[in-house]
C-alpha positions as CSV (number, residue, x, y, z in Angstrom):
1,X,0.0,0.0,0.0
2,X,1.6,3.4,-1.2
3,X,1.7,5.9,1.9
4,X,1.9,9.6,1.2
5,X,5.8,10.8,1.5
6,X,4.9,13.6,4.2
7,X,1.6,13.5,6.0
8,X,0.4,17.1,7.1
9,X,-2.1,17.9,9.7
10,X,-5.0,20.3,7.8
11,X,-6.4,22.7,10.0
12,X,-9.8,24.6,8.3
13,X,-9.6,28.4,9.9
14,X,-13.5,27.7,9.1
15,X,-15.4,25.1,8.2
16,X,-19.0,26.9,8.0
17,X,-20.3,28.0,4.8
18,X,-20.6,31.2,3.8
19,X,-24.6,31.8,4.2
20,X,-26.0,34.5,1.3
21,X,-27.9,37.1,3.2
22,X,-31.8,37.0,4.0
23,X,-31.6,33.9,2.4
24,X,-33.2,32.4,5.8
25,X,-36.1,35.0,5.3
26,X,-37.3,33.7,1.6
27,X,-37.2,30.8,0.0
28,X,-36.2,32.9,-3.6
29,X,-33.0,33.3,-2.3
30,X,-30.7,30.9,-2.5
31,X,-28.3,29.8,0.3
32,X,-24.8,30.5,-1.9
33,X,-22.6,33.3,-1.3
34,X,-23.3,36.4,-3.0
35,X,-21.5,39.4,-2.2
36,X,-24.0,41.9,-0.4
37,X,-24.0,45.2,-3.6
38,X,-26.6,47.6,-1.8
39,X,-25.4,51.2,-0.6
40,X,-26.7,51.0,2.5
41,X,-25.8,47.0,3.2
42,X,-24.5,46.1,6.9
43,X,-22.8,43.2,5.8
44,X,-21.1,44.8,2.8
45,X,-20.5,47.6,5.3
46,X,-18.9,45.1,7.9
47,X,-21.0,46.3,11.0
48,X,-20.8,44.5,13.9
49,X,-22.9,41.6,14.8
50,X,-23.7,40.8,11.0
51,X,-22.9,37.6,9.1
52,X,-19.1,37.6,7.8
53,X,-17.9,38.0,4.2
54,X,-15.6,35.8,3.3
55,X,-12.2,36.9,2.3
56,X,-8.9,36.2,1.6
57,X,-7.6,35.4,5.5
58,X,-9.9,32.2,5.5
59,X,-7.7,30.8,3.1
60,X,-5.9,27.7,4.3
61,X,-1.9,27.0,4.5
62,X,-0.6,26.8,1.2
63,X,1.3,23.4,2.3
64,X,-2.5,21.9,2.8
65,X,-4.5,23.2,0.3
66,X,-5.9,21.0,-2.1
67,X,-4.7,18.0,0.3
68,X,-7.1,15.2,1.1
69,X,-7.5,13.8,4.3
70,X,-5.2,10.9,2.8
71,X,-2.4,13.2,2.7
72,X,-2.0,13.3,-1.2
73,X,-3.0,15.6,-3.7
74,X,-5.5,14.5,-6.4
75,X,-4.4,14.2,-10.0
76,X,-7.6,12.9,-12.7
77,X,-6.6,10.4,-14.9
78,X,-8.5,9.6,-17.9
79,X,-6.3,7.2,-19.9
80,X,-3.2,4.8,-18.9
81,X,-0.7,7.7,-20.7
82,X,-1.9,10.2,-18.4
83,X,-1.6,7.7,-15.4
84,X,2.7,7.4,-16.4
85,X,3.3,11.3,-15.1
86,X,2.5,9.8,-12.0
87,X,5.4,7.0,-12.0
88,X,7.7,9.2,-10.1
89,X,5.7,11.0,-8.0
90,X,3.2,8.9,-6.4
91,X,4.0,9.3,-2.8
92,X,2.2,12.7,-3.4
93,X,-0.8,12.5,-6.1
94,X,-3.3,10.2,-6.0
95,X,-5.3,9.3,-8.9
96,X,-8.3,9.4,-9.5
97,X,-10.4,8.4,-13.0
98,X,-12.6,10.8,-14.9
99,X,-15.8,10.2,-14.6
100,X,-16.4,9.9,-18.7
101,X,-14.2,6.7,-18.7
102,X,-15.9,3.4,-19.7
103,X,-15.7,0.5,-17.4
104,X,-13.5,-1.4,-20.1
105,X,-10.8,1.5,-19.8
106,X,-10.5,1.4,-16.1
107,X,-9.7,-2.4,-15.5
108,X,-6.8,-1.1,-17.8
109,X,-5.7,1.8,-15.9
110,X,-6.1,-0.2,-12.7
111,X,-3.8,-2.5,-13.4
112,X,-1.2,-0.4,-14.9
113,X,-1.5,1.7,-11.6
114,X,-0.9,-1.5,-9.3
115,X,2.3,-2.0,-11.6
116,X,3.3,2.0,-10.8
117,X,2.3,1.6,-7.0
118,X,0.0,4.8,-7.6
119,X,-3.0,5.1,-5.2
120,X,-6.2,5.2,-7.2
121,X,-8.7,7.2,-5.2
122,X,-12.0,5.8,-6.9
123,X,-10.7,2.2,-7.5
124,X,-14.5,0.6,-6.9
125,X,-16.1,2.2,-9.1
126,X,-18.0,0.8,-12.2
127,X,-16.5,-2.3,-11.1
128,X,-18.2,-6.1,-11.3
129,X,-17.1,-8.9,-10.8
130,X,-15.7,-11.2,-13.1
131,X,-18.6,-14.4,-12.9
């Protein structure tokens, strides 16, 4: 089993989401983030005790972003050339296959990554056993 070469601890500064405003109060409004446009806005003005904006100082540590919990980064793969950049660094991407590949092509790219020792994050699926 490939292990990632250096395992960091991610720490979120905030793991909420960013709520748009009034969308509690009508059902018209969506909950995604918009940013608050109106002259006379409390949020876009910052005041205290409304919801926060989000901005750039909720952005995590730039050794951890884009890290999964696995510790590797995440690379899509959608045919066995692509999965040989991996061959030397596969103690830090993992692989995962595109969605649009047929089941046919992924028994392929499978087995060449068991040959590589690359980690394939979505190895189950479209997957049946051979009867």
């Amino acid at each position: 089993m490939v292990t990632p070469a250096v395992k960091h601890t991610i720490v979120k500064k905030r793991t909420a989401t960013f709520k748009r405003h009034q969308s509690d109060r009508f059902k018209r409004v969506d909950a995604s983030w918009r940013k608050p446009k109106g002259i006379d806005s409390p949020i876009r003005r910052r005041f205290k005790g409304q919801a926060p904006m989000p901005k750039i100082g909720y952005g995590s540590a730039k050794k951890t972003r884009h890290l999964l919990p696995n510790g590797f980064l995440k690379f899509t793969v959608s045919n066995v050339k692509e999965l040989e950049l991996l061959l030397m660094h596969n103690r830090t991407y993992a692989a995962e296959v595109a969605h649009n590949v047929s089941a046919k092509k992924r028994v392929e790219i499978l087995e060449r990554a068991a040959q590589l020792n690359v980690k394939v994050i979505n190895a189950g699926a479209r997957l049946r056993s051979q009867e």
